[in-house]
Structures are given as structure tokens and as C-alpha cells.
N, C-alpha and C positions, 0 to 999 in steps of 0.2 A: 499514587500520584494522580494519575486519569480519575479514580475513583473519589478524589476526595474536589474534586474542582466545580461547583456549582455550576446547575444549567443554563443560570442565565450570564453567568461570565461572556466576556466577547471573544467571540470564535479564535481559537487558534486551531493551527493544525500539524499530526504527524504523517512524514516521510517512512516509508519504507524502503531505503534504496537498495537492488540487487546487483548483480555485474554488468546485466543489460543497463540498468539505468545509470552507471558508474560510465561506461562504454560510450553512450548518449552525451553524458556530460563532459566526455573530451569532446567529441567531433561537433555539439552546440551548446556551447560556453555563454549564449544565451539565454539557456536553462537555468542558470546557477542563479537568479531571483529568485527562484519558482521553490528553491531548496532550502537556500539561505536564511529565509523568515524563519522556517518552520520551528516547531515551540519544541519536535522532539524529532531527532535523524536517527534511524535505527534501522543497521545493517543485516539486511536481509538474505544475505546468502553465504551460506558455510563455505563456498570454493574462493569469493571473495577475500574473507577473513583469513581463509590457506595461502592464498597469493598476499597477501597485505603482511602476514605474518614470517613470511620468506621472506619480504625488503626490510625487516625488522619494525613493521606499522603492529598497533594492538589494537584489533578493532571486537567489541563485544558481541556479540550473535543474538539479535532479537527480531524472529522470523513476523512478518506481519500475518502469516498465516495461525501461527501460534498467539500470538499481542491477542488477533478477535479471537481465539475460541477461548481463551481464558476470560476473556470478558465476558461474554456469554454464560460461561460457566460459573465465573465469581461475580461478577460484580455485577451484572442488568438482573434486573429483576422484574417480575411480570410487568410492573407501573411503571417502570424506565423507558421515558421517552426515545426513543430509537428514530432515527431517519435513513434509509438506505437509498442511495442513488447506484443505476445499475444494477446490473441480474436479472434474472426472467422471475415474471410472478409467481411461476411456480416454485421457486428456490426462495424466494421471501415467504409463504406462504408455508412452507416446511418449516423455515425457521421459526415464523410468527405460531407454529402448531405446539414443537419441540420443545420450547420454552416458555410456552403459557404468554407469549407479551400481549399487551393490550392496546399499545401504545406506538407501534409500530407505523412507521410512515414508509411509501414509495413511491420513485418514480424511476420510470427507465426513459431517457432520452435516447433517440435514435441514432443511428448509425453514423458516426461520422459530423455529431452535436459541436463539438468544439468550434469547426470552422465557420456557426453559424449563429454569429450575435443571440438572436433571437431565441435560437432553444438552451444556449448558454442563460441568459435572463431566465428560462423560463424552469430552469435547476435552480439558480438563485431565489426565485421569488418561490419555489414549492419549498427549498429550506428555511428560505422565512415564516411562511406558513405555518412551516410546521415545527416550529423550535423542539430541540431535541439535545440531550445530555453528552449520546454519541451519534456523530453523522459518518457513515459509512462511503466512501464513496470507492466504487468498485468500479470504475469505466475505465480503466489500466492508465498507461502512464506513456506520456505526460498529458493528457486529459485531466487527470484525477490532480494533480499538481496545479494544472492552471482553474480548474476551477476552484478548488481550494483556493486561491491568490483574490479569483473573483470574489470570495464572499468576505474574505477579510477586505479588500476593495470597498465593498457595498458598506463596512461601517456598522452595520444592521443586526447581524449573522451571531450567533452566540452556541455554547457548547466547544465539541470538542472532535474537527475534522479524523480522519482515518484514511490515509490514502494504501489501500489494500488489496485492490487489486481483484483477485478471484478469489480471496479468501471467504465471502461468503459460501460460494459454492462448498468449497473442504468444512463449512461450521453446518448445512445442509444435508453433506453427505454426498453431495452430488458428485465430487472428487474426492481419491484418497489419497490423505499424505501417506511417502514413505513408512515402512516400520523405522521406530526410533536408531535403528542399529544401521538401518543402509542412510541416516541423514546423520548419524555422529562418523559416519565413515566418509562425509562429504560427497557420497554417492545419489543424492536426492532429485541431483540432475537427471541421471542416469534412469529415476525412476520416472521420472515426469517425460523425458523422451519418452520411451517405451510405450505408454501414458498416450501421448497424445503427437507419434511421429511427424504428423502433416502440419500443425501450427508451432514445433517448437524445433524442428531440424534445422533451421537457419540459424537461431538465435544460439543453437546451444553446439550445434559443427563449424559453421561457416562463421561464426563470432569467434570463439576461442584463440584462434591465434592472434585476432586482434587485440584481445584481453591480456595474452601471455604481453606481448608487443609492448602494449601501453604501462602494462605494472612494471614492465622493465624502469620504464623515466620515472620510478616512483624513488625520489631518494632514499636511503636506507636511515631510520630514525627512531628514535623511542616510540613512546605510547602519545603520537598524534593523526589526525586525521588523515586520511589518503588526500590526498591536492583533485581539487573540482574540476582544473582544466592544466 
């Protein structure tokens, strides 16, 4: 589906949403533009789809960590225009090695770019630049969401968004996923704390009960989506 959509189409873009960004979109229900568009929503986290599938919700597992390495893997090929917004040049540079691309584009906006017109434009006008089949955008979320929104905005913009997060880093090497056996066990959390205690202990201790909390109000129903707010 990704792979058969021409580069010069006009930009759509995928969501990857987790339990933090499910979490997010109760407490601002202002976000729900930002998701809404989007050309493909795919649920990113196995504790998610565990809790959704308790209130009788069926939601599919298509980790956005997995979506890019498979891309990488099947489908870019050394001439495949690429654009990556986000991550260090060295972790682009791994990847532009790893896979022979030729075509590779980047930019990393600064710290804290969203609240500042100016370097938001100036992600816009380097994807313009640099047209590309898949644009990558790894600046986490909801960064990566509102700018995705900007470049369908812009009317300009063509290909096929990625809001993924740190996924380049795991298709690098720079992180590693779980083994297959501790993420079919819905343990992959558990691996990513351990992983990196000091940026994810809040999100993944001090969030939890708010998660259990919220999927409580989730009605109990067939095979439809979890409610935004």
C-alpha cells in the first residue's frame, strides 16, 4: 500500500499512536485534528491492544518501529528519495551507509522548533526542497503530528509522512528492540524502562494508573475503535 503510491502524490501522512499518545488525547481533545486526517492510524503498542481487548475493542498491532524497518528493508531502495526530519547526523549517516541510499535528505530542527513559527517554516520549506517518496519525521509526538498537519497545510508537500518517533534510531542500530518473545509477551515496555530508566520512568510508572483509569470509560464493544476523548 505505502509502496505502490507515487512520489509525487500529495502528502498524506501516518500516525503511530501508543498509550502515551492515547493518554494525551483524553486530557487534549484538541489534538484529535492532528490524528483525525491522517491517511493511516496504527496502533502502536501491544499493552494498549491488551487493555482495548479486555473492554472487548480489537485493535491490530502495527508497531511504527517495525512499519520503518520493514521499509528499509523491502521497499527503499538505494534511489528512493528519503527525507528524514529529526535524529543526530550521525544516526542518518549510519543509515544513508547501511543501505546504500543515495538520495537521502536531512534536517534536525532544534530543540523545542514547534513553538517557533520560524523553524516550523523552515522543516516545511527543507521538505519542499527536497521532495521525497517517504518523509520520516522523528521529532516525537505531538511535534511530529503538528508538523505533518503543516505540510498538508502548505498544499505544496507530496509523498508519504511517517510520524515515528525514534524509530530511526532501532533501523540505525543505535537502540535495540526487545527479542521478539519479551514484545509478543507485551513486555517490551519493561524492556525500554530498563533501556533507558531516566526518560521513560514517568511515562511508563506514574502514567499507568492513569491508563488503567481511562480504559475503564472505554465502553465494552466489537471490533471498533478506542473513542479519542
Amino acid at each position: 500500500m505505502l509502496s505502490e503510491r507515487e512520489v509525487s502524490s500529495p502528502f498524506v501522512y501516518v500516525v503511530t499512536p501508543n498509550a502515551d499518545h492515547w493518554i494525551r488525547l483524553q486530557r487534549q481533545p484538541e489534538l484529535r485534528p492532528l490524528y483525525e486526517p491522517a491517511w493511516l492510524s496504527l496502533c502502536d503498542s501491544r499493552i494498549l491492544q491488551l487493555l482495548a481487548r479486555w473492554r472487548g475493542v480489537n485493535l491490530e498491532i502495527a508497531p511504527g518501529s517495525d512499519l520503518t524497518q520493514q521499509l528499509f528493508d523491502r521497499v527503499i531502495k538505494p534511489d528512493t528519495p528519503v527525507t528524514i526530519i529529526g535524529a543526530t547526523a550521525e544516526i542518518v549517516e549510519t543509515i544513508r551507509a547501511r543501505y546504500g541510499l543515495r538520495r537521502l535528505a536531512h534536517h534536525n530542527p532544534p530543540m523545542g522548533f514547534i513553538r517557533d513559527p520560524a523553524a516550523v517554516q523552515a522543516c516545511v520549506d527543507f521538505i519542499l526542497a527536497h521532495p521525497a517518496k517517504f518523509v520520516l519525521l522523528c521529532v516525537g509526538s505531538p511535534q511530529q503530528e503538528k508538523l505533518a498537519a503543516a505540510l498538508v497545510a502548505s498544499g505544496r508537500a507530496t509523498g508519504i509522512g511517517l510520524c515515528v518517533g525514534a524509530s530511526a534510531e532501532f533501523v540505525a542500530g543505535a537502540k535495540r528492540r526487545a527479542p521478539l518473545w519479551i514484545q509478543k509477551a507485551h513486555l517490551e515496555w519493561l524492556h525500554r524502562l530498563v533501556s533507558e530508566p531516566r526518560r521513560l520512568w514517568k511515562r511508563y510508572i506514574l502514567e499507568a494508573p492513569a491508563l488503567l483509569r481511562l480504559m475503564m470509560k472505554v465502553p465494552r464493544g466489537g471490533d471498533r475503535p478506542l473513542p479519542r476523548s
